[in-house]
C-alpha positions in Angstrom: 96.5 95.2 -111.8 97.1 99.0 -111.0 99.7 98.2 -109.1 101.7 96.6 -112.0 100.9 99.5 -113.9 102.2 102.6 -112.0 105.6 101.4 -111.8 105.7 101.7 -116.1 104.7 105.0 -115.7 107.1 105.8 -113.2 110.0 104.2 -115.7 109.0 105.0 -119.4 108.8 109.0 -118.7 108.4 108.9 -122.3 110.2 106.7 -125.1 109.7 104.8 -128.4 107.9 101.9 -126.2 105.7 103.5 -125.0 104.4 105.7 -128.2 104.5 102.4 -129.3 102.3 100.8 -126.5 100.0 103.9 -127.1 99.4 103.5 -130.3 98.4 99.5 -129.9 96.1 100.1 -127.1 94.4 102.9 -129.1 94.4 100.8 -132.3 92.4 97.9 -130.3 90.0 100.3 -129.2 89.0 102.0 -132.1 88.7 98.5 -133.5 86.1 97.7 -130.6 85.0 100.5 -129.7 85.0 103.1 -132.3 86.4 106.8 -132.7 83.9 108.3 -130.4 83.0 105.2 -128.2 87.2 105.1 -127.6 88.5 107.4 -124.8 91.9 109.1 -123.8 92.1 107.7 -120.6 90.2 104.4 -121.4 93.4 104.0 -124.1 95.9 105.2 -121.5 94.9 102.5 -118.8 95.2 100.1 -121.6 98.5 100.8 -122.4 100.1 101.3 -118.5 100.2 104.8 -118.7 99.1 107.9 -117.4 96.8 110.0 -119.5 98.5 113.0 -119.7 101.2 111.1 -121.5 99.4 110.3 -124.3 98.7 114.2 -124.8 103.0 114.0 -124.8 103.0 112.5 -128.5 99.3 113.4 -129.6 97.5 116.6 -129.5 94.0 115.3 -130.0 92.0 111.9 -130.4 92.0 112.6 -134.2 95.9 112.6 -134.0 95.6 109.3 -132.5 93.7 107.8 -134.4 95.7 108.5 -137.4 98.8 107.7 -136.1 96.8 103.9 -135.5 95.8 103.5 -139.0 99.0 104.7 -140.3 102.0 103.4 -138.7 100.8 99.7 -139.0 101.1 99.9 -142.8 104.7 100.6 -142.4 104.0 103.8 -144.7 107.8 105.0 -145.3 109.2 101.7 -146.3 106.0 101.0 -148.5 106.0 104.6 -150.5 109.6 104.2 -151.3 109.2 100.9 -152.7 106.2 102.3 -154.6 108.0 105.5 -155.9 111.3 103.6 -156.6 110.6 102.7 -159.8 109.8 105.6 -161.0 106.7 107.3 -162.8 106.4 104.1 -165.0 104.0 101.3 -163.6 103.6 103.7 -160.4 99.7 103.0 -160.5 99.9 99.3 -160.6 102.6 99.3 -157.7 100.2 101.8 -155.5 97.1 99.7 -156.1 99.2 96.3 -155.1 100.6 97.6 -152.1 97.5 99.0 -150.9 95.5 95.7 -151.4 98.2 93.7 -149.4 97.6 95.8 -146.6 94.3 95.6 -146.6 94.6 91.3 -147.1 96.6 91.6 -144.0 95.8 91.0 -140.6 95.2 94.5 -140.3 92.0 94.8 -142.1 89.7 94.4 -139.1 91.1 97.5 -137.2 91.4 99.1 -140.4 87.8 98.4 -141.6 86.9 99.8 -138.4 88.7 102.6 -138.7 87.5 103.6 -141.9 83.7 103.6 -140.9 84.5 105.6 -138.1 86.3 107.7 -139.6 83.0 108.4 -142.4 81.1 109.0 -139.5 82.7 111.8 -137.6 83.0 114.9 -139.9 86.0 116.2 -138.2 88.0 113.1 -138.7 86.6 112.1 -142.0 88.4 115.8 -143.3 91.4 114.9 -141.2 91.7 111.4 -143.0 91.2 113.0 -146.5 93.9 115.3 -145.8 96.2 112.6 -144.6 95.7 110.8 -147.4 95.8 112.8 -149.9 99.0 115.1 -148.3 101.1 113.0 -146.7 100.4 109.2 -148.2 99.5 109.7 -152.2 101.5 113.2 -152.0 104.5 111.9 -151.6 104.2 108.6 -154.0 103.7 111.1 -156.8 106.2 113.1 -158.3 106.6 116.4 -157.9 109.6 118.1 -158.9 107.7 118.8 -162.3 104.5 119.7 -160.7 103.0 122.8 -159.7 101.6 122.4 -156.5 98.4 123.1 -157.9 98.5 120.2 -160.5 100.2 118.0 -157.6 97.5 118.3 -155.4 94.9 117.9 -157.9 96.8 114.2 -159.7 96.7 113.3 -155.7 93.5 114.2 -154.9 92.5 111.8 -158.3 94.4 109.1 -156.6 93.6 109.5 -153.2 89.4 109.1 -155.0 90.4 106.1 -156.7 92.2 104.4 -154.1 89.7 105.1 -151.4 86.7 104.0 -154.0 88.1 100.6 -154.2 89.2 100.2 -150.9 85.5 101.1 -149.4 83.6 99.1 -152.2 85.6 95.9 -151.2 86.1 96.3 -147.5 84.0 97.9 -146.6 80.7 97.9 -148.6 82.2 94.7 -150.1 80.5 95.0 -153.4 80.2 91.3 -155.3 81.9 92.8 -158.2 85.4 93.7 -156.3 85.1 91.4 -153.4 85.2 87.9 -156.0 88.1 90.2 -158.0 91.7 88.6 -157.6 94.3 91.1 -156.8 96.1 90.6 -160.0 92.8 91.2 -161.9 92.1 94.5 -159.4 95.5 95.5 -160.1 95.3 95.2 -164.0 91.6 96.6 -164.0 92.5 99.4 -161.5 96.5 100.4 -162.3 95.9 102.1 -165.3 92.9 104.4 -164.4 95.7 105.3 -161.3 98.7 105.9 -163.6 96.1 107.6 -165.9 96.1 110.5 -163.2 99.9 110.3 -161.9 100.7 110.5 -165.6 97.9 113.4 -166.0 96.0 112.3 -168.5 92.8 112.8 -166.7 
């Protein structure tokens, strides 16, 4: 099995595959294993690879790990179909889109992912800011924001989002799990427009 390895190494110096690779081998150990039970070089033999490659595309385990709950969800193409539309209906949209992902196949790894992540201090801050920055940051819109008042309608979101998310994945709380994501999305849009809108 080594043997069939080094020569990948040896032929993807570094490329799209193999960030690629990376990324799957990591998300299916943090699925199994955990953020702290996962290793760097555990995840490189996974993927083919040597271990000082991974450390090519990602600085840190955190980084990682991010990058494995992140680019399943096929974030760029879902914000802009979220933001296209405009500030009207921009909660209900957000709330749908983030409930099909998480009704995908991806809600094992991403379950996971999100217990781990409330259990490591250090990631659990790196999550919020990911969240909050780079995912609900740039659904909202800014150009008529301060930064302050941006960051704090995000940070709104981000809270509400999260809530439902944990309570029916995670906790899966009677109340949201037997929900329909119509009704979630009628029950739960308006609270999120509420705070994109800023009427807090």
């Amino acid at each position: 099995m080594t043997a069939q390895r080094e020569p990948k190494v040896g032929r993807r110096p570094g490329n799209q595959d193999t960030r690629g690779q990376i990324i799957t081998a990591a998300r299916d150990a943090f699925a199994a294993k955990g953020f702290a039970g996962a290793s760097m070089r555990g995840i490189a033999a996974e993927a083919g690879v040597d271990a000082a490659l991974i450390h090519h595309y990602f600085d840190s385990k955190q980084q990682l790990f991010l990058a494995t709950v992140a680019l399943p969800l096929g974030l760029p193409h879902m914000l802009e179909e979220v933001a296209a539309g405009g500030r009207g209906g921009l909660g209900e949209r957000l709330v749908r889109s983030v409930l099909g992902v998480w009704d995908s196949e991806l809600q094992p790894s991403l379950v996971a992912a999100i217990r781990t992540a409330l259990t490591d201090p250090a990631l659990t801050r790196s999550a919020g800011e990911f969240l909050t920055l780079e995912v609900i940051g740039h659904v909202l819109p800014r150009d008529d924001l301060s930064s302050e008042e941006a960051n704090r309608r995000a940070g709104l979101v981000a809270a509400q989002i999260l809530g439902l998310v944990i309570g029916r994945y995670v906790l899966r709380l009677p109340v949201l799990v037997n929900r329909q994501t119509d009704d979630l999305v009628a029950e739960v849009g308006p609270t999120v427009q509420r705070y994109v809108d800023g009427r807090a």
